[in-house]
C-alpha positions, 0 to 999 in steps of 0.5 A: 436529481429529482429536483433539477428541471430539464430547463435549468440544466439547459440554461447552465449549460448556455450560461456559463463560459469555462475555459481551458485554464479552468480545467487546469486551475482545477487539477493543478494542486493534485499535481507536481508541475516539474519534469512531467510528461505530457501527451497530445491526442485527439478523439473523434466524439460520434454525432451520427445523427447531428446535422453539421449545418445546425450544430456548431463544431460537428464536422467530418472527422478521420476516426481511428476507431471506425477507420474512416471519415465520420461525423462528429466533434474532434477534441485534441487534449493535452494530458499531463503526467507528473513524476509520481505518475499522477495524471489529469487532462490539463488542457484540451481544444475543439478542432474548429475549421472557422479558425484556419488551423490544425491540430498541429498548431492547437497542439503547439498553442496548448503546450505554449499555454501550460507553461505560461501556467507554471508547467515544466516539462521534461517530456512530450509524447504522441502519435504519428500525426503530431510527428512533423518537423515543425513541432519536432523542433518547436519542442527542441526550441523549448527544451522539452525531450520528445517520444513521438510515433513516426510515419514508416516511410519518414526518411532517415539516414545512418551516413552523409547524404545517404537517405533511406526509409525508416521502415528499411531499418534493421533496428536493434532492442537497444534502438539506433541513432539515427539523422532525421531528415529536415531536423537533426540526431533521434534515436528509433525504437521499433515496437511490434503489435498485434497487426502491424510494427511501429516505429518511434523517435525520442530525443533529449535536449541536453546531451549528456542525457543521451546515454540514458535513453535506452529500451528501458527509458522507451518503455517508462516514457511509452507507457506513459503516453498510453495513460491518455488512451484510457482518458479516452475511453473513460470520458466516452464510457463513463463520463458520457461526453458524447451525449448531449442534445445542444447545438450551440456552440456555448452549450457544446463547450460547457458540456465537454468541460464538465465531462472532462471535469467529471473525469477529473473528479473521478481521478482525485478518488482513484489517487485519494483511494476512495475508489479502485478504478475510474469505473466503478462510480458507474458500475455502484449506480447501475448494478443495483438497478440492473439486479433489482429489475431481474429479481423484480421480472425474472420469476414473472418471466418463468411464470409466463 
């Protein structure tokens, strides 16, 4: 990199205009576009020290990470798992509040989006926040089957006219069938972890699908969601998109696109296996630097 000014990298980023369907037009030959499942979720990328008045987008965020409100940019990503369980980001947003919409409707947008580009869902998955009932049957509408987290205190009902809390449930391994209040017929599954019990709702629009989904199927679909949770931590961790010094918004959008483009690159080595895992690229750069400084001071240290 020693014949790239910190000038040229400063005009590529304000120059260039990539958009969503970039990334898409880039990952799309790697994967099978039919019956795949595909993830919505956001992440909060921290700008401690950016002032939201001089830099575009960074605003105060919910953080799952830090529990509460933080500075930052909101990045919502639509990431695509296909059949043979080969998975990119297909489309993404930055959470803007000039344009008056929510997550819900980025959310609604994007899906909208890469069917127009030739995806055909099976499934759509995500978090508890993505659970409300106008995408719920946004998704029926479509045609797409759904496993979304629900809020503990959704109110659902067994008998007529009879509504009780989810949460209030004795819900079997096998899950239950189950009237969502303000949509129609789910069947709930409950998962326990570490600090807290979870519960799920999954639907299929085709009704004599119905019988397949069993604790089996939540399992597949479920453990298909998490793949993006690892997205996360790769593109923070590895693919450095929280570092940047740009204030323009044009400058912040390119930056983020690369980074997920990077990511990208690095998922074609993995499924090419030209790598083992998305880390270690970073880990081949580094060690080496790490291993020559300790040999080089170590002794001079001891001497001391």
């Amino acid at each position: 990199m020693k014949d790239i000014s910190h000038d040229s990298v400063n005009r590529f980023l304000l120059r260039e205009n990539y958009t969503p369907q970039d990334l898409f037009n880039e990952v799309k030959d790697e994967l099978i576009l039919e019956d795949g499942t595909v993830s919505v979720d956001d992440s909060v990328l921290d700008k401690p020290y950016s002032n939201p008045k001089k830099s575009t987008l960074i605003d105060y965020f919910w953080s799952g990470k830090h529990k509460k409100s933080v500075k930052g940019i909101n990045l919502i990503t639509l990431y695509y798992t296909d059949v043979l369980g080969v998975s990119y980001p297909i489309n993404f947003r930055l959470y803007d509040k000039r344009e008056g919409k929510t997550k819900n409707d980025y959310f609604r947008e994007m899906i909208q989006e890469v069917q127009a580009w030739g995806i055909k869902l099976s499934w759509g998955t995500g978090d508890s926040w993505y659970s409300s009932v106008e995408n719920l049957k946004f998704l029926r509408n479509e045609k797409v089957g759904f496993l979304f987290a629900i809020a503990n205190n959704r109110r659902v009902s067994q008998q007529k006219g009879q509504f009780l809390q989810i949460q209030e449930l004795d819900i079997p391994e096998s899950g239950l069938m189950v009237y969502l209040k303000e949509f129609g017929w789910v069947k709930v599954f409950c998962q326990s972890f570490k600090n807290e019990v979870r519960h799920y709702i999954m639907y299929q629009p085709e009704e004599d699908e119905w019988g397949k989904i069993n604790r089996q199927k939540f399992r597949t679909v479920h453990d298909t969601h998490w793949q993006i949770e690892s997205f996360h931590r790769v593109i923070k961790q590895v693919c450095n998109v929280e570092r940047f010094q740009v204030r323009t918004e044009s400058g912040i959008r390119t930056h983020l696109f690369c980074a997920l483009q990077a990511f990208s690159q690095l998922q074609t080595m993995r499924v090419e296996g030209l790598i083992d895992n998305l880390y270690q690229v970073s880990r081949q750069l580094f060690v080496p630097v790490i291993r020559q400084f300790i040999t080089e001071n170590l002794p001079q240290a001891f001497a001391c």
